[in-house]
C-alpha positions in Angstrom: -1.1 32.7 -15.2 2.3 35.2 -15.6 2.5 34.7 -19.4 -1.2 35.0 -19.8 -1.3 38.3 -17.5 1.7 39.7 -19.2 0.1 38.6 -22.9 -3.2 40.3 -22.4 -1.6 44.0 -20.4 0.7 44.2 -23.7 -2.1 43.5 -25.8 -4.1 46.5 -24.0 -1.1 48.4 -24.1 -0.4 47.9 -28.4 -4.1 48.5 -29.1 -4.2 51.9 -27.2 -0.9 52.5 -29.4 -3.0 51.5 -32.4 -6.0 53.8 -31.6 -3.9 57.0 -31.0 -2.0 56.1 -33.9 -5.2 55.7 -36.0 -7.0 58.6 -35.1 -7.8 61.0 -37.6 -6.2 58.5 -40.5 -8.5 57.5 -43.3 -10.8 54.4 -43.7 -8.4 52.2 -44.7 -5.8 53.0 -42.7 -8.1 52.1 -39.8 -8.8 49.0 -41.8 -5.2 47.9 -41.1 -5.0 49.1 -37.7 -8.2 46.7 -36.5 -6.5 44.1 -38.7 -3.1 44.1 -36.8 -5.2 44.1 -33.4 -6.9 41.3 -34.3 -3.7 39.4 -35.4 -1.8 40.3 -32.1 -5.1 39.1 -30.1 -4.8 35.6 -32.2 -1.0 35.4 -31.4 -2.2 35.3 -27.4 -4.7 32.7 -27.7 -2.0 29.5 -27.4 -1.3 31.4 -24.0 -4.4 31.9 -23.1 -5.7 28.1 -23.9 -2.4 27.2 -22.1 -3.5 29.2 -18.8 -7.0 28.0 -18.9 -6.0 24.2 -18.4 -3.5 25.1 -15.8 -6.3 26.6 -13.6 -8.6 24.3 -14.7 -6.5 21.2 -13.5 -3.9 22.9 -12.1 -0.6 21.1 -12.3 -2.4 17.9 -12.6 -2.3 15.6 -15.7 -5.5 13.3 -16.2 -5.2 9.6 -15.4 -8.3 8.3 -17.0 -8.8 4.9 -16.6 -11.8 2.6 -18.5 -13.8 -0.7 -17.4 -14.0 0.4 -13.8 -16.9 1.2 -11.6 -17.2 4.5 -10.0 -19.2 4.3 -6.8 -21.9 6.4 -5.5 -21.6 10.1 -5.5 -22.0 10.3 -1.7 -18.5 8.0 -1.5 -17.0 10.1 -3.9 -17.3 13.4 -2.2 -16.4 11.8 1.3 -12.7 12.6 -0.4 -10.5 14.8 -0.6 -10.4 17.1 -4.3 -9.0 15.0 -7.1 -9.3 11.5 -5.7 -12.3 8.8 -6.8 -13.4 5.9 -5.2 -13.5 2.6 -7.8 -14.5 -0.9 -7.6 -12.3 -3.1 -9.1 -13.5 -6.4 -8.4 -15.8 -8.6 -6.5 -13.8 -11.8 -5.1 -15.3 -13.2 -1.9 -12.5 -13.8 0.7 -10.0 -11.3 -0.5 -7.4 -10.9 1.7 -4.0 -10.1 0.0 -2.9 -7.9 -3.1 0.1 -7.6 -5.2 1.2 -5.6 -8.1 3.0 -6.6 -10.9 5.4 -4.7 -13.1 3.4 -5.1 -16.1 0.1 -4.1 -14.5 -1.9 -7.7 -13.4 -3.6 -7.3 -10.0 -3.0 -10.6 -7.7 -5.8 -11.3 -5.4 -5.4 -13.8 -2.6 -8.2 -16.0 -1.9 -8.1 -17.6 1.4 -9.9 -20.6 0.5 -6.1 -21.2 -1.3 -6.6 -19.7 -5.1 -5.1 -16.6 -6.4 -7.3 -14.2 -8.7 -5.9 -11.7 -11.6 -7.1 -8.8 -12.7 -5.8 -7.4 -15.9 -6.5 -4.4 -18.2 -9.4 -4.1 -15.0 -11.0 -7.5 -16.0 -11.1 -10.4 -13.4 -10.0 -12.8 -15.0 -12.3 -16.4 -15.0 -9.5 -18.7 -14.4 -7.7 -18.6 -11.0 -3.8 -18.3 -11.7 -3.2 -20.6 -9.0 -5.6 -23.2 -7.2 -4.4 -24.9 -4.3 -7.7 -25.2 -2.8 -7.2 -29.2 -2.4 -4.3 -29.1 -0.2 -5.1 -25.5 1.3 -6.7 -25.2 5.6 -9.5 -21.9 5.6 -10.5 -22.7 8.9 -10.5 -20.2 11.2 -8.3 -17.3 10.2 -6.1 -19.9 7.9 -6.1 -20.4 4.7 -3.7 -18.6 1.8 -3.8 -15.4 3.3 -0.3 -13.6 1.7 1.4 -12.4 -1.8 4.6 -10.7 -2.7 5.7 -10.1 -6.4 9.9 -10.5 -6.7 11.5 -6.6 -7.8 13.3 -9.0 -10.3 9.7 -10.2 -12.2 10.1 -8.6 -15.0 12.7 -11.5 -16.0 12.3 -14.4 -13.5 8.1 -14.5 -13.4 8.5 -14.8 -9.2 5.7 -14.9 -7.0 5.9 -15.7 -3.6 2.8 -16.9 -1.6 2.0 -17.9 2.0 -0.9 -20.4 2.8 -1.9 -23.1 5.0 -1.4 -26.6 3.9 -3.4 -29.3 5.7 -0.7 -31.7 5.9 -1.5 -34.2 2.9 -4.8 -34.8 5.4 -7.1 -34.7 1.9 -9.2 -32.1 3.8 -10.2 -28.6 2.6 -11.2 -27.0 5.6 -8.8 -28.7 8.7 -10.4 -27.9 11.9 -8.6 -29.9 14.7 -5.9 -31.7 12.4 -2.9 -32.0 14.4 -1.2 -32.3 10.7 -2.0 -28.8 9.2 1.0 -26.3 9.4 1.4 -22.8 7.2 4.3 -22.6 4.6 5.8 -19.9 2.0 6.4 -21.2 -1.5 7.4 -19.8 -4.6 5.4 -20.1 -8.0 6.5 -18.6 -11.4 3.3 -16.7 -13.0 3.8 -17.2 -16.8 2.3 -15.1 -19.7 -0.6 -17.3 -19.6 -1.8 -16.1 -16.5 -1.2 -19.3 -14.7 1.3 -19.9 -11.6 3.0 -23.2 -11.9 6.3 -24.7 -10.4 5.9 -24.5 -6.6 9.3 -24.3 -4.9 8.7 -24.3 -1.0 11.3 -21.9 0.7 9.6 -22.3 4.2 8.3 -25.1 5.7 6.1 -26.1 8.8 5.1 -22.9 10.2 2.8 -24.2 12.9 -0.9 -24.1 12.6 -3.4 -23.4 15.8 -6.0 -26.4 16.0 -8.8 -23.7 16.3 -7.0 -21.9 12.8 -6.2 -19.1 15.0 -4.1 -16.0 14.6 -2.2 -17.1 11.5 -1.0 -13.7 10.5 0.7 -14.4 7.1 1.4 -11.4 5.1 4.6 -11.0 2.9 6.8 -8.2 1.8 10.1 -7.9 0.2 12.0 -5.3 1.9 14.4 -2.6 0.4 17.0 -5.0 0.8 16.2 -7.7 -1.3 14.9 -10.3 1.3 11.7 -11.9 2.3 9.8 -10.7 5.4 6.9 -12.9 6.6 4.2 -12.4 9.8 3.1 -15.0 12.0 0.4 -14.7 14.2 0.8 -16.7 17.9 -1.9 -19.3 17.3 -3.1 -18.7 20.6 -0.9 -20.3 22.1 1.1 -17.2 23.9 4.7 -18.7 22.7 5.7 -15.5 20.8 8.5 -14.6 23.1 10.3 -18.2 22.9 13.3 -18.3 20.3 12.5 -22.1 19.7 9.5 -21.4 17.3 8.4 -19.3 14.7 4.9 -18.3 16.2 4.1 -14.7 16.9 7.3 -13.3 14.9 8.3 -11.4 11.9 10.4 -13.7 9.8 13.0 -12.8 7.7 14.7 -15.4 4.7 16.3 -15.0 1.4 14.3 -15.1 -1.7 15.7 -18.4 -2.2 15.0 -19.4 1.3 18.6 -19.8 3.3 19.3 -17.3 6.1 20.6 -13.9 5.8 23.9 -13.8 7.7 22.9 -10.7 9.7 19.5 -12.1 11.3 19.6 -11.7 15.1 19.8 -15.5 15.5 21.7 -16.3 12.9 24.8 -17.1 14.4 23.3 -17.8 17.9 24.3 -21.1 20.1 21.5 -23.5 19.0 20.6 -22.4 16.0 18.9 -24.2 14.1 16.5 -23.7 10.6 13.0 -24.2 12.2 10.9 -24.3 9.1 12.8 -27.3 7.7 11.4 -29.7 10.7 8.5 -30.0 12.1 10.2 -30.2 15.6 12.7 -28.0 17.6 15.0 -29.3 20.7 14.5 -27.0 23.9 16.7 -24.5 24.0 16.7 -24.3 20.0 16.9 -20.5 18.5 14.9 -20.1 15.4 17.2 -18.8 12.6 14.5 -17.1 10.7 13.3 -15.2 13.8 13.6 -11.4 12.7 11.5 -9.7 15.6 8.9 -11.3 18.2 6.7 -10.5 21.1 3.6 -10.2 18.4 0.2 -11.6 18.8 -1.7 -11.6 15.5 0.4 -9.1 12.9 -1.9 -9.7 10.6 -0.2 -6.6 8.0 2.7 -4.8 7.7 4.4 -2.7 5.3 7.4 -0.5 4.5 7.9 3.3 4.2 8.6 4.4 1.3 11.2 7.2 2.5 13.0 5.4 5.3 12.3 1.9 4.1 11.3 1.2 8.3 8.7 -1.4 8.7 5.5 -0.7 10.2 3.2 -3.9 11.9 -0.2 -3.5 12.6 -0.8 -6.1 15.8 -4.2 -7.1 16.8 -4.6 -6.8 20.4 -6.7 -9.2 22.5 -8.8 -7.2 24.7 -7.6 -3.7 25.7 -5.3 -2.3 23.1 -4.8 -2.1 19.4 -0.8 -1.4 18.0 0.9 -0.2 15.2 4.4 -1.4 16.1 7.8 0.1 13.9 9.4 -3.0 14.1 13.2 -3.4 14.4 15.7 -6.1 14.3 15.8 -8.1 17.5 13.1 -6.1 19.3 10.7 -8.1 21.8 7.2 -6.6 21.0 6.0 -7.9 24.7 3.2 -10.0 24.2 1.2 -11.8 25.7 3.4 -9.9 29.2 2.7 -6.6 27.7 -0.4 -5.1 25.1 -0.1 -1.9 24.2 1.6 0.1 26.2 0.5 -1.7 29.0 0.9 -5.0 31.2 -1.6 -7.5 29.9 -5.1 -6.3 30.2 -4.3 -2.8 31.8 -5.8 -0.1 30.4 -4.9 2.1 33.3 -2.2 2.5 35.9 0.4 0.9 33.4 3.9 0.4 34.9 6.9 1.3 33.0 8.1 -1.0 30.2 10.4 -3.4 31.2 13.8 -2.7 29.5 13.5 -6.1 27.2 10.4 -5.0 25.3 9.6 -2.6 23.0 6.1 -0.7 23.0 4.6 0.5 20.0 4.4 3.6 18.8 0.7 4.1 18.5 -1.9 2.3 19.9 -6.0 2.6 20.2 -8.3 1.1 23.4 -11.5 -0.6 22.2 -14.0 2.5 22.4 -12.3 3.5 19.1 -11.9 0.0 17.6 -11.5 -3.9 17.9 -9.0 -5.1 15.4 -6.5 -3.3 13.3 -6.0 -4.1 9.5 -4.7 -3.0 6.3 -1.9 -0.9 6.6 0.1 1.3 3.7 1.7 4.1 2.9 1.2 6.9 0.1 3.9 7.4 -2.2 5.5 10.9 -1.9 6.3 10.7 -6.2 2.2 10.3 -6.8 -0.1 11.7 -3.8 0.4 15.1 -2.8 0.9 16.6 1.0 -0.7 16.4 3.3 -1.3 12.5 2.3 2.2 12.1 0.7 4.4 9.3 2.9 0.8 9.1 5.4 0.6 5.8 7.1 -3.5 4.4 6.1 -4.6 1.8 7.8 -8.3 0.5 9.1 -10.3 -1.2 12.0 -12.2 -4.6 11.4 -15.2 -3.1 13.4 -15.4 0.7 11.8 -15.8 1.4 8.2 -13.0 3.8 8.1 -9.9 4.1 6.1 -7.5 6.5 9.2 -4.4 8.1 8.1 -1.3 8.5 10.5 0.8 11.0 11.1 3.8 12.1 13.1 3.1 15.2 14.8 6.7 16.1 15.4 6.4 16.0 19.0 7.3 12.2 19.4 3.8 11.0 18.8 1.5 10.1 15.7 -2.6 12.3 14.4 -4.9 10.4 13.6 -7.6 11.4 11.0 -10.4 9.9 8.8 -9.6 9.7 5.2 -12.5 7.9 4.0 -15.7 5.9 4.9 -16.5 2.5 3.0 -18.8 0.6 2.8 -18.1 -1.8 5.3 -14.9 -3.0 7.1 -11.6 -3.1 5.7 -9.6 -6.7 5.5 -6.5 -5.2 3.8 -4.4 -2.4 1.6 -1.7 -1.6 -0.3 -0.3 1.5 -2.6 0.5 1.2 -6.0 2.6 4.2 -7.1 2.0 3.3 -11.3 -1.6 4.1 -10.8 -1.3 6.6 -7.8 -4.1 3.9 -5.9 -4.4 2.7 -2.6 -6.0 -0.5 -3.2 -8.4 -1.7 -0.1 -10.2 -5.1 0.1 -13.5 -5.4 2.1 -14.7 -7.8 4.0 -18.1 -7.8 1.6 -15.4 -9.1 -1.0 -15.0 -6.2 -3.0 -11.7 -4.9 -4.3 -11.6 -0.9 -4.1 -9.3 1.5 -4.9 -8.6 5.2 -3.9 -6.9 6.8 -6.9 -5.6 9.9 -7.3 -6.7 11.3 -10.8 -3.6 13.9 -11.9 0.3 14.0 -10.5 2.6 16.8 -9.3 5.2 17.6 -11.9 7.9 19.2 -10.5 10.3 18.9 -13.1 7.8 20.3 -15.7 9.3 23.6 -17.2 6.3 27.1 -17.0 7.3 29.0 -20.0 6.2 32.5 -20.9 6.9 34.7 -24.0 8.5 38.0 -23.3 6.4 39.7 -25.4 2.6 38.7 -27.2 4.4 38.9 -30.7 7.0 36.3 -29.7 4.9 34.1 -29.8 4.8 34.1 -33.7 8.9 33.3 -33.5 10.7 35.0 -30.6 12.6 33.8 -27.2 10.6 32.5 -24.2 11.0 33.0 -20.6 10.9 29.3 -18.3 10.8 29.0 -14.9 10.9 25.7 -13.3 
C-alpha cells in the first residue's frame, strides 16, 4: 500500500505540474501534455495491480487444491477467515493417519487394512490387508501408523495392530491367544505394503478387546514411541508389563540405551515373550501410570510429548509426558484420588498429574490430539494444541495462558464426534477422522511469508527503469 500511495500523490503532483505548465500553450502543446499524463498514469498501474492483490489476499498465496469436497456453507463459516473445511474420504473405521513425503495419505482401518489416498483419490486396493490375522473386537484391531523421516529412500512404514494369535479368527472375543504387536512394512511405488518385519511382539490383549491404546509416533530423535492402553486390568503402574505405558524402541526394534529401565536389575525385553518373571522391569517402558492413551503427539517447537488419557469416570487428561514419570492411574485420575472429583488430597510425590484435565459435564472421552505448525497456520492457532471429545462434536484448541495453566476454546463443530487428528505442514491441514467414517481436513488456504521482499519505486517514472525501495 506505501508504493501505491506514494505512486498515485506523485502522479497528482506531476499532473498539476503539467496543467500549470500547459495553460495558455497551444492545441498541440496540450496534446502532449495529456499524452505524457496518460503515460505516467500507465507506468503506475503494475503498482497498482500489485497493491490490489495484497489487500485482496493480503500476504497470503493461494493453495488451491482439486478433487475434494467442500462441505456445507454453514461448516465453512463456523471458521476462522481463510480456512475451509474438506472431505477427503469416506473409509468406515478410520482410526489412524499418516503422511508421506511424497504426498499419499495412509488411513488405518481397524478391521486390520490400511487405505491410501493419492492425488485426493481413495485408492480401490488396500495397501496392506491383514484382516485374516487382525482382532477388531472391542477397541482392538490395527489401530496405529507412523511413516519413517528416512521414507523417501527406505519405503518404511511402521504399523500397530492386534493379531489374534494364529487363532484363524477375525474378530477374537475371549481368545486367551490374541496379543497387539508393531511391525514394519515397506510401502512400494505400487501402492502395496509388503515385507512385514515385527519389531515388537506380544503386547498383551484384554479378553473383552479393552483399552488397547495403540498409536505411534517417531519422535525428534529418531526413535519409535508406542501407547498402550491398560486392558482393564489396572496393571499400568507394574514395571513387569507393557500395559498402560508409553513405549519407546528403536526403529529397528532394540532398546535405546537411555530408556529409564534400560539398564535396571531385571531387565528384561518384554515384547519378545509372552511371559515375564515377578519382579521383571520392562525395557521398553518409557512412561506409565496411563489408562487408555489412546493419542499422543509431539510439539513442534519443543519436540515435548503430549498424551491424551481417557479417564474412567470423573476426569478426562491431557498428560505432557516425560521420561520415567508415573501418570497415577488407576490410584490417581486427574488430578484427583480415584473417583474424586472433589476434596482431592495432594499428589503423592511418585506421580505426576496432568496438566489439563476436564470432569464429565464438559465431555466423556478425549481423542485426537495435534498441533498446528508455527511455519503454515498463523497466530493465534500457530503451535495450538487441537484435540476433541468422543461425546461432543467439537474440534477445542489449547493454550497456555502464561499463568501455569492452559484456555480452552472451540475451533470448530463437525459433524459428529472426532476418532482422531493429525497436522500436515505440506498442505497447512489438520486432518480429523470421524466416527461416521469420514476423513476431513481443516486447511488453511494461503501462508505467511516472512522472508518475501515489499518493494516500492522511489518515484512513478522508475518504474519504466529506475532503483526500487524493499523492505522486508
Amino acid at each position: 500500500m506505501i508504493e501505491t500511495l506514494r505512486c498515485v500523490l506523485e502522479f497528482d503532483l506531476f499532473c498539476q505540474n503539467m496543467v500549470r505548465w500547459g495553460m495558455g500553450r497551444d492545441r498541440h502543446n496540450k496534446i502532449f501534455i495529456i499524452g505524457l499524463m496518460a503515460f505516467a498514469l500507465f507506468l503506475c498501474v503494475p503498482v497498482i495491480v500489485k497493491a490490489w492483490r495484497y489487500v485482496t489476499v493480503p500476504h497470503f498465496v493461494s493453495r488451491d487444491v482439486t478433487r475434494v469436497r467442500t462441505l456445507r456453507a454453514a461448516e465453512i463459516s463456523a471458521l476462522p477467515p481463510y480456512f475451509v473445511n474438506e472431505e477427503v474420504a469416506q473409509v468406515t473405521d478410520a482410526v489412524a493417519l499418516a503422511k508421506t513425503p511424497d504426498g499419499r495419505l495412509l488411513i488405518a482401518v481397524r478391521t486390520g487394512t490400511v487405505r491410501i489416498v493419492q492425488d485426493d483419490v481413495l485408492l480401490e486396493q488396500p495397501a496392506l490387508d491383514r484382516e485374516s490375522v487382525t482382532c477388531y473386537y472391542g477397541e482392538s484391531g490395527m489401530l496405529g501408523l507412523a511413516v519413517d523421516p528416512n521414507f523417501i529412500t527406505n519405503k518404511f512404514v511402521y504399523v500397530f495392530y492386534t493379531h489374534n494369535g494364529n487363532t484363524d479368527q477375525k474378530v477374537c472375543g475371549d481368545v486367551s491367544g490374541a496379543y497387539s504387536r508393531v511391525s514394519r512394512f515397506v510401502l512400494g511405488d505400487d501402492n502395496l505394503m509388503r515385507g512385514e518385519t515385527v519389531l515388537l511382539n506380544y503386547i498383551p490383549a484384554s479378553p473383552g478387546g479393552w483399552h488397547a491404546a495403540g498409536d505411534l509416533n517417531i519422535g525428534a530423535d529418531g526413535l519409535l514411541y508406542i501407547s498402550v492402553g491398560d486392558g482393564r486390568g489396572g496393571l499400568t503402574s507394574t514395571p513387569a508389563n507393557l500395559l498402560g505405558k508409553i513405549l519407546r524402541i528403536k526403529l529397528d526394534g532394540s532398546i535405546p540405551q537411555d530408556n529409564p529401565n534400560a539398564q535396571a536389575d531385571g531387565a528384561v525385553r518384554c515384547g519378545q515373550t509372552r511371559a515375564v518373571e515377578q519382579g521383571g522391569v520392562c525395557q521398553e517402558t518409557y512412561a506409565s501410570g496411563f489408562r487408555n492413551p489412546w493419542q499422543f503427539t509431539f510439539a513442534p517447537d519443543t519436540h515435548q510429548m503430549y498424551a491424551n488419557d481417557v479417564g474412567e469416570n470423573t476426569w478426562e487428561e491431557i498428560d505432557l509426558v516425560k521420561a520415567g514419570a508415573d501418570y497415577g492411574y488407576p490410584a490417581r485420575e486427574g488430578p484427583c484420588d480415584y473417583a474424586k472429583s472433589a476434596g482431592c488430597t495432594k499428589t503423592p510425590a511418585q506421580f505426576t498429574d496432568p496438566i489439563y484435565w476436564y470432569g464429565r459435564a464438559e465431555g466423556c472421552s478425549v481423542t485426537g490430539g495435534a498441533f498446528a505448525d508455527a511455519n503454515v497456520w498463523p497466530a493465534p492457532y500457530a503451535n495450538a494444541f487441537f484435540f476433541g471429545d468422543y461425546c461432543r462434536n467439537t474440534i477445542y484448541q489449547l493454550m497456555a495462558n502464561g499463568e501455569n495453566g492452559y484456555t480452552r476454546s472451540a475451533f470448530f463443530v463437525a459433524d459428529t464426534t472426532n476418532v482422531m487428528m493429525f497436522f500436515d505442514s505440506s498442505t497447512a491441514s489438520l486432518y480429523y477422522a470421524l466416527a461416521d467414517g469420514s476423513v476431513n481436513r481443516i486447511r488453511f488456504t494461503g501462508y505467511i511469508a516472512p522472508t518475501e521482499p515489499r518493494c516500492w519505486y522511489l518515484r512513478a517514472w522508475d518504474a519504466w527503469q529506475g532503483p526500487m525501495r524493499c523492505a522486508f
